[in-house]
Structures are given as structure tokens and as C-alpha cells.
N, CA, C and O atoms as a GROMACS GRO file, in nm:
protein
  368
    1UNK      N    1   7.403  14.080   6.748
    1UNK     CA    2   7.330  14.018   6.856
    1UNK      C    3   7.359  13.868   6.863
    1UNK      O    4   7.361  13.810   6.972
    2UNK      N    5   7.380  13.806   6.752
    2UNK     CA    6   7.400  13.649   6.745
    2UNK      C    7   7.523  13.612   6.804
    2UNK      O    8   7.538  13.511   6.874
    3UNK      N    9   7.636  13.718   6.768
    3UNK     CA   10   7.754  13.661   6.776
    3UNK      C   11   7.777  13.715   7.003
    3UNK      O   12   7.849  13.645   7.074
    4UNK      N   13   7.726  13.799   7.041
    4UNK     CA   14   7.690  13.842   7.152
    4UNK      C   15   7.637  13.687   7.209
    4UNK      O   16   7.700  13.620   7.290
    5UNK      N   17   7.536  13.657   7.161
    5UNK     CA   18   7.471  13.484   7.209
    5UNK      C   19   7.547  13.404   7.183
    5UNK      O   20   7.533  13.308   7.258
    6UNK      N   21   7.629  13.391   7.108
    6UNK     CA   22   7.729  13.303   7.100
    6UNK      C   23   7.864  13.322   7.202
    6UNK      O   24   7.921  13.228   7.258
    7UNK      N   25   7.890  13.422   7.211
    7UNK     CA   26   7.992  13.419   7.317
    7UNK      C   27   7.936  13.387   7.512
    7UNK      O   28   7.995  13.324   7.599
    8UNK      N   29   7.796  13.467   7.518
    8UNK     CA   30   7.772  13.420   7.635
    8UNK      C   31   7.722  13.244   7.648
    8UNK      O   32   7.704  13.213   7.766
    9UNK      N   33   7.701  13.143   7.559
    9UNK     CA   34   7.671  13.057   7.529
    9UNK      C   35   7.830  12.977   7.524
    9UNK      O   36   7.828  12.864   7.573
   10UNK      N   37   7.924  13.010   7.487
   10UNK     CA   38   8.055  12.922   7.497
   10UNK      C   39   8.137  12.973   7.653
   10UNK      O   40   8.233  12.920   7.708
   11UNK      N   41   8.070  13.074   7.689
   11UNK     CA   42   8.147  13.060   7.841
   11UNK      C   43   8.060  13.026   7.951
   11UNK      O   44   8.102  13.019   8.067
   12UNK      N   45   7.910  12.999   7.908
   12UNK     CA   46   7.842  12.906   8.014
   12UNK      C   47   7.896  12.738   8.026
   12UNK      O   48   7.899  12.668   8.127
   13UNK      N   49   7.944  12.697   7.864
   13UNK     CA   50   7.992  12.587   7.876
   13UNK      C   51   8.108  12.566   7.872
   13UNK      O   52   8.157  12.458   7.840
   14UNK      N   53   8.198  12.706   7.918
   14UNK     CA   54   8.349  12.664   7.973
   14UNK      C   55   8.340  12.636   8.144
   14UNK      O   56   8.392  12.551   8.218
   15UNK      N   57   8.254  12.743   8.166
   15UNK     CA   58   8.221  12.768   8.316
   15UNK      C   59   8.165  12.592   8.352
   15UNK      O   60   8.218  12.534   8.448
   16UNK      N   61   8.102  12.548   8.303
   16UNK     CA   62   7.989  12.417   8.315
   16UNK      C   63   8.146  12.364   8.327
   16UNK      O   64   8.215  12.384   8.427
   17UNK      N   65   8.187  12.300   8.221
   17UNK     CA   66   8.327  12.247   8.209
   17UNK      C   67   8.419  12.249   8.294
   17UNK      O   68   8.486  12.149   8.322
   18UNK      N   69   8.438  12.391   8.361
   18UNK     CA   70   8.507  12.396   8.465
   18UNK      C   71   8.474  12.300   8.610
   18UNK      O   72   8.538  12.236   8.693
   19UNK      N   73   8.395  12.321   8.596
   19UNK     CA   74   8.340  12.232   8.729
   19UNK      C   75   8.326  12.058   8.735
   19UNK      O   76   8.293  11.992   8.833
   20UNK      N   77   8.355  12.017   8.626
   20UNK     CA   78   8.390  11.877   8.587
   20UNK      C   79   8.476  11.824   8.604
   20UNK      O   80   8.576  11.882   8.560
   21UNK      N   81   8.501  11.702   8.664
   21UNK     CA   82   8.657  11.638   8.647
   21UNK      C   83   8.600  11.491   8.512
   21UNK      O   84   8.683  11.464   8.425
   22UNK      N   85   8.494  11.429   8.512
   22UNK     CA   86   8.470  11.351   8.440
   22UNK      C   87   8.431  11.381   8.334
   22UNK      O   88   8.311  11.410   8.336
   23UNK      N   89   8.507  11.393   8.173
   23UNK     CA   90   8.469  11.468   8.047
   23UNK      C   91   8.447  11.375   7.946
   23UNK      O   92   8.528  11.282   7.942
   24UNK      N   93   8.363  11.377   7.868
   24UNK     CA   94   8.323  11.314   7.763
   24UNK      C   95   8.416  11.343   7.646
   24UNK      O   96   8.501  11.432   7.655
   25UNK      N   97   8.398  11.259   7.519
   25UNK     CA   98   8.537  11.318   7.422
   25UNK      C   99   8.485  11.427   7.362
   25UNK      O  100   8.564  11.502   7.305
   26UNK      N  101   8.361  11.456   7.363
   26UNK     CA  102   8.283  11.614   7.284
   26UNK      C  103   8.383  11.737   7.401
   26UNK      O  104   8.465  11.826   7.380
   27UNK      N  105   8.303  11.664   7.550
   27UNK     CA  106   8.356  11.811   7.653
   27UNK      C  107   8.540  11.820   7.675
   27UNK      O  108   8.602  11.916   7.722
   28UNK      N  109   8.595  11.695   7.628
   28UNK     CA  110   8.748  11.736   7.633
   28UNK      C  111   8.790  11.753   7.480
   28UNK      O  112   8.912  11.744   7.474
   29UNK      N  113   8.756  11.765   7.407
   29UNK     CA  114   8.822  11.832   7.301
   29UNK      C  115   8.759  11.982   7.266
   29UNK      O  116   8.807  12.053   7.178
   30UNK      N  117   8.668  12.011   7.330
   30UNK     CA  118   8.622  12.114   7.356
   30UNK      C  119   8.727  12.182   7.477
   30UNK      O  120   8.763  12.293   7.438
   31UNK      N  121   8.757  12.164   7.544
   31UNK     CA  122   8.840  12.176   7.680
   31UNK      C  123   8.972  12.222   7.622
   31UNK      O  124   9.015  12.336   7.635
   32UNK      N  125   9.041  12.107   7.547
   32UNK     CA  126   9.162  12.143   7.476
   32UNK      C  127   9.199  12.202   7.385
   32UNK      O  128   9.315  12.242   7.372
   33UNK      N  129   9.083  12.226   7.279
   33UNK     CA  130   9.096  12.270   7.177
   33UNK      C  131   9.107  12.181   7.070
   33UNK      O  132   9.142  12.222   6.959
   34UNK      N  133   9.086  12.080   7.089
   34UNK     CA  134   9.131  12.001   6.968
   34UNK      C  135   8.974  11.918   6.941
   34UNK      O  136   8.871  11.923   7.009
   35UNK      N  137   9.018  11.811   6.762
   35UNK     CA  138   8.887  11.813   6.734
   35UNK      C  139   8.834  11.678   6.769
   35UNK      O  140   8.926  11.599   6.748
   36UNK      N  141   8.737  11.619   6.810
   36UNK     CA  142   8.748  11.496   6.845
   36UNK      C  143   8.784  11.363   6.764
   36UNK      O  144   8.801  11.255   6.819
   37UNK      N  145   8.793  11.380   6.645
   37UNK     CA  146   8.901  11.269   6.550
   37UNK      C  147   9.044  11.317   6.586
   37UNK      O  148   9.133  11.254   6.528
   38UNK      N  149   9.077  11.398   6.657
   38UNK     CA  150   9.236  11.392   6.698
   38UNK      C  151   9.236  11.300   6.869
   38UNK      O  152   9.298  11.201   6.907
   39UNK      N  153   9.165  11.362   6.917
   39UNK     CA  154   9.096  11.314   7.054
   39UNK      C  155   9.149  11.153   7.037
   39UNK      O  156   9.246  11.107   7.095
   40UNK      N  157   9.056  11.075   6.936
   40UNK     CA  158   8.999  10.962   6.912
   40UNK      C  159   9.209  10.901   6.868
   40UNK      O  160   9.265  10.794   6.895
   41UNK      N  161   9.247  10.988   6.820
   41UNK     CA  162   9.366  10.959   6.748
   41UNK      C  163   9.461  10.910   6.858
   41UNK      O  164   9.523  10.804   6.863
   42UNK      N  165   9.458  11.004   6.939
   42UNK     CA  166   9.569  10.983   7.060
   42UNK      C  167   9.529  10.861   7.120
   42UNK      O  168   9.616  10.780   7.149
   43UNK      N  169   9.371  10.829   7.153
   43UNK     CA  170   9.317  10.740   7.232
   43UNK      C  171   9.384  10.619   7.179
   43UNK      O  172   9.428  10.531   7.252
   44UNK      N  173   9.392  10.618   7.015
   44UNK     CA  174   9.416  10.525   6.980
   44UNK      C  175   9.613  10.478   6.980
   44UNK      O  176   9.680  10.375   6.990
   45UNK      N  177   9.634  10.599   6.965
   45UNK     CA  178   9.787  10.590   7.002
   45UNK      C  179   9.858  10.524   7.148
   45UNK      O  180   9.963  10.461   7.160
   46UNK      N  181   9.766  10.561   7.243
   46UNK     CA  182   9.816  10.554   7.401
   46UNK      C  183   9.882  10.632   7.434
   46UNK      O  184   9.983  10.621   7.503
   47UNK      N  185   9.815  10.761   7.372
   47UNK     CA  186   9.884  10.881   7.465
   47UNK      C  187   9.854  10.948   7.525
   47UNK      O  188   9.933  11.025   7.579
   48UNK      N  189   9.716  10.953   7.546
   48UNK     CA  190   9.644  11.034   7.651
   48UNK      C  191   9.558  10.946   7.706
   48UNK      O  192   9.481  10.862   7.659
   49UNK      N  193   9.602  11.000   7.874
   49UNK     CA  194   9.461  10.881   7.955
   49UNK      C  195   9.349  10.926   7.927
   49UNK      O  196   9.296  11.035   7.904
   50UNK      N  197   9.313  10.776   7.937
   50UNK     CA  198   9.134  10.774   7.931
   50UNK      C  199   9.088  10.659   7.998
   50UNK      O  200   9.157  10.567   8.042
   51UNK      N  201   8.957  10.673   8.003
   51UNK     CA  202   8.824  10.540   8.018
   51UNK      C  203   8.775  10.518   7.938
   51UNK      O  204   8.754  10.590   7.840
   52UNK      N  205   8.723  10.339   7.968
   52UNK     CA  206   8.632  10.346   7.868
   52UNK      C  207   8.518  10.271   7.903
   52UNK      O  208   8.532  10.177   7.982
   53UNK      N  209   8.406  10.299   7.856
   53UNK     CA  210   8.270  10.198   7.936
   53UNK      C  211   8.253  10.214   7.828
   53UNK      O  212   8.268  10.322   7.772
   54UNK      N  213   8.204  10.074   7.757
   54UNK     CA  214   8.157   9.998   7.639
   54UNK      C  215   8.183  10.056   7.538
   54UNK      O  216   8.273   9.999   7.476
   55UNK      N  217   8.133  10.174   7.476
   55UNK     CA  218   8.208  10.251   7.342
   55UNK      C  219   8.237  10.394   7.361
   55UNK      O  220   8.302  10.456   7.278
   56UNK      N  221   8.192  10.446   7.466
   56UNK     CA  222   8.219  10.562   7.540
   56UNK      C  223   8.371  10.572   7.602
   56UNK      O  224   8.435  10.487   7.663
   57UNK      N  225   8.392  10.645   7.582
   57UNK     CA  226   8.525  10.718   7.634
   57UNK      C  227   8.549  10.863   7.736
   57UNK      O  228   8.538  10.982   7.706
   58UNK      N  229   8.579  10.809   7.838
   58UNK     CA  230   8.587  10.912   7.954
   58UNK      C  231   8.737  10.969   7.969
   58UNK      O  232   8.838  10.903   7.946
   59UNK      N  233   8.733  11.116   8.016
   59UNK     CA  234   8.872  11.147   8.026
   59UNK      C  235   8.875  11.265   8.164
   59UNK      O  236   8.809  11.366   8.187
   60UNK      N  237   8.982  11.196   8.235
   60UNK     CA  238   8.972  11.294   8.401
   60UNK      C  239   9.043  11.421   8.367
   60UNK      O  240   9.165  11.432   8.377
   61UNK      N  241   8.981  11.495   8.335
   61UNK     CA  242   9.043  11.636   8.335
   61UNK      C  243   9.183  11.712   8.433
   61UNK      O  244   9.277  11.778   8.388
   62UNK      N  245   9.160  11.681   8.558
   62UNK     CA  246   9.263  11.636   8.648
   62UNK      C  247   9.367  11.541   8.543
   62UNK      O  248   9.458  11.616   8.506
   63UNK      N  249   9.382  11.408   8.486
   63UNK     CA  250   9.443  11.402   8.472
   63UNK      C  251   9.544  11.394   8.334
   63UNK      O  252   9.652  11.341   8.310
   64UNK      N  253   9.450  11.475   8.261
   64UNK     CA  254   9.501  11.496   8.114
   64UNK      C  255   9.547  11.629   8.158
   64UNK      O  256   9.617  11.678   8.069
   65UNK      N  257   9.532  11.711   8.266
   65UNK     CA  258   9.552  11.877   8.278
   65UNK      C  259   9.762  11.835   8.346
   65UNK      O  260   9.866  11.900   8.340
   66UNK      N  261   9.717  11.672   8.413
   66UNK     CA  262   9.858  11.684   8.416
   66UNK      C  263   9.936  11.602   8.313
   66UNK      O  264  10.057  11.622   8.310
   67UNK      N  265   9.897  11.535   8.250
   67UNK     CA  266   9.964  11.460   8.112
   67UNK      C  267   9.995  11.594   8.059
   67UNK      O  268  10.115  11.609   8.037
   68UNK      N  269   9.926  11.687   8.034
   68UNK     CA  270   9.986  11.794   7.922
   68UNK      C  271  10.092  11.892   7.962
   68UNK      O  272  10.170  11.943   7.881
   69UNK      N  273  10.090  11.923   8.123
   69UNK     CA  274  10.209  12.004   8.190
   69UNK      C  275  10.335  11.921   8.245
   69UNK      O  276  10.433  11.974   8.299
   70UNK      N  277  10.317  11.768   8.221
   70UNK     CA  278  10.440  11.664   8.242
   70UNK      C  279  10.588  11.703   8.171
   70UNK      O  280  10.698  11.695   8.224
   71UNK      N  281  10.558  11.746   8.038
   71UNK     CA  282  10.755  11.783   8.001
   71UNK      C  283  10.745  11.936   7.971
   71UNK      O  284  10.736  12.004   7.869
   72UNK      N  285  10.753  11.967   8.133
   72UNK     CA  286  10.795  12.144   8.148
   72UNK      C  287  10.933  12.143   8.050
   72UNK      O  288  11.006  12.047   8.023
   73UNK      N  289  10.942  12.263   8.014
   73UNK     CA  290  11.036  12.300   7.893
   73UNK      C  291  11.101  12.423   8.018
   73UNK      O  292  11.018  12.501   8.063
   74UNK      N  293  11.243  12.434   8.066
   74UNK     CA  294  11.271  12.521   8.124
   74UNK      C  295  11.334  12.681   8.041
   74UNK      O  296  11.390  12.722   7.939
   75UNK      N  297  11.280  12.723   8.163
   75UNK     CA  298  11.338  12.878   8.069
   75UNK      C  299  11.479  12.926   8.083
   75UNK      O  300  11.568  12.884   8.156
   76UNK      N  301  11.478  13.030   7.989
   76UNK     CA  302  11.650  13.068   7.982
   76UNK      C  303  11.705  13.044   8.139
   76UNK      O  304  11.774  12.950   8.178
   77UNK      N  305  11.654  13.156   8.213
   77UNK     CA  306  11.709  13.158   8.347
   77UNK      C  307  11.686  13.038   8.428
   77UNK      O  308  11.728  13.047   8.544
   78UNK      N  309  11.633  12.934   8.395
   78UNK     CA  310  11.628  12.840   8.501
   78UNK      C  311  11.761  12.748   8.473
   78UNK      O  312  11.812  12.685   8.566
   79UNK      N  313  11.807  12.743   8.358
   79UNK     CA  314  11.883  12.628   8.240
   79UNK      C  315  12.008  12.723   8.329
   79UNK      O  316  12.074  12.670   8.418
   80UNK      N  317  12.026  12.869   8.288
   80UNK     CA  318  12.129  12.928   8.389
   80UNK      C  319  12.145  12.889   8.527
   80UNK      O  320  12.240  12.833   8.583
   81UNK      N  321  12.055  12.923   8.563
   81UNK     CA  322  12.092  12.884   8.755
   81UNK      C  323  12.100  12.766   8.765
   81UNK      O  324  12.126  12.732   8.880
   82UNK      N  325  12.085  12.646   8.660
   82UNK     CA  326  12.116  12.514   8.701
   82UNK      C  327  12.269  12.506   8.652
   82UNK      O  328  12.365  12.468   8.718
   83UNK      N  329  12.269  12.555   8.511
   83UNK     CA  330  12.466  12.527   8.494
   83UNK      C  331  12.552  12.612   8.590
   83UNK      O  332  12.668  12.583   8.619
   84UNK      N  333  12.472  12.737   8.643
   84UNK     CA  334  12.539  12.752   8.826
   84UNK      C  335  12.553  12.680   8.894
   84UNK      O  336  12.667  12.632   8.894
   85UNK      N  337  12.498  12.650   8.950
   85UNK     CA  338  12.484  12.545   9.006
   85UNK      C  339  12.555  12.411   9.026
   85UNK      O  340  12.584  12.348   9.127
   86UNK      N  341  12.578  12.386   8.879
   86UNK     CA  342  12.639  12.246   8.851
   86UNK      C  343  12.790  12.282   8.840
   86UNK      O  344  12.873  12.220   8.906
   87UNK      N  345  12.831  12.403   8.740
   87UNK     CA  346  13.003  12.440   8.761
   87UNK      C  347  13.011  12.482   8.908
   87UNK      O  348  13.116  12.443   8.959
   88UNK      N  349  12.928  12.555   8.995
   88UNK     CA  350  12.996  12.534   9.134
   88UNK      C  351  13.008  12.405   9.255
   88UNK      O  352  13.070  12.401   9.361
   89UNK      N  353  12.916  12.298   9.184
   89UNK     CA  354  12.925  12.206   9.241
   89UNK      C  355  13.077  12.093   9.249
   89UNK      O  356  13.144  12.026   9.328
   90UNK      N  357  13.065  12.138   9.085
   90UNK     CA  358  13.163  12.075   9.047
   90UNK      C  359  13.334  12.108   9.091
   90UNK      O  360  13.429  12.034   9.117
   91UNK      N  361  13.322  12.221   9.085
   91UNK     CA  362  13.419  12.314   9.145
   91UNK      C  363  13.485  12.252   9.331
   91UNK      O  364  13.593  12.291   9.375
   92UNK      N  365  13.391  12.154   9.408
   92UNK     CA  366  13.393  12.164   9.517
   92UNK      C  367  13.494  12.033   9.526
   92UNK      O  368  13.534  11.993   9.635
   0.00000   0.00000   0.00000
């Protein structure tokens, strides 16, 4: 029964989450999976955007959702149809 309350209890606050673009570092490392001393890590690196109002730290979900899909990795067949591409170009 607990673990039943626990699962409907972490997808009220994915669902909640979902509907956010402005995330706190609890609700985006919750979001990402990661723990908020890694969170805090990157912040400190400059690698993930953020805000900040006085010691608080804000993060746009919008735009960490695109910081993290920025270096698409292409697949076999795409890497193919581009060296198509490029030996028939070359060819011309």
C-alpha cells in the first residue's frame, strides 16, 4: 500500500512539474534526474542556464530541455545519407 502511495505521489509531482516552465533547483533536479549538489555543480561550472535572485536559483525548463538536446549525436543512417550526399556532390 505504501509503495502504491508513493508512486501515485511522484506522478502528481511530475504531472505538477510538467506544467512549469520556472523550476527551482529541488523541482529541476528532480526533473532531470540528477541530485541537487550536481545541479549546484554545473551552476557553478557555467554549464547549464540558470537565474538567480539573491541565493535562489531558477532554471527555465524550456531552456535546459534545450541545452540538453543541443549536441544531437546522429544515427548510423543519417551519417550514411550525408556521406551520400557529400560523394555525390562531390562527384558534380
Amino acid at each position: 500500500m505504501n509503495q502504491l502511495l508513493q508512486a501515485i505521489q511522484d506522478l502528481t509531482e511530475q504531472i505538477r512539474l510538467a506544467d512549469k516552465d520556472a523550476l527551482s533547483l529541488t523541482e529541476i533536479s528532480k526533473w532531470m534526474g540528477k541530485t541537487p549538489n550536481r545541479i549546484r555543480q554545473m551552476v557553478r561550472e557555467g554549464s547549464i542556464p540558470h537565474y538567480k535572485q539573491g541565493n535562489l536559483l531558477y532554471f527555465s525548463k524550456r531552456e535546459v530541455e534545450a541545452w540538453l538536446l543541443k549536441d544531437k549525436v546522429a544515427t548510423r543512417e543519417e551519417l550514411r545519407a550525408k556521406a551520400h550526399n557529400y560523394l555525390n556532390n562531390k562527384r558534380q
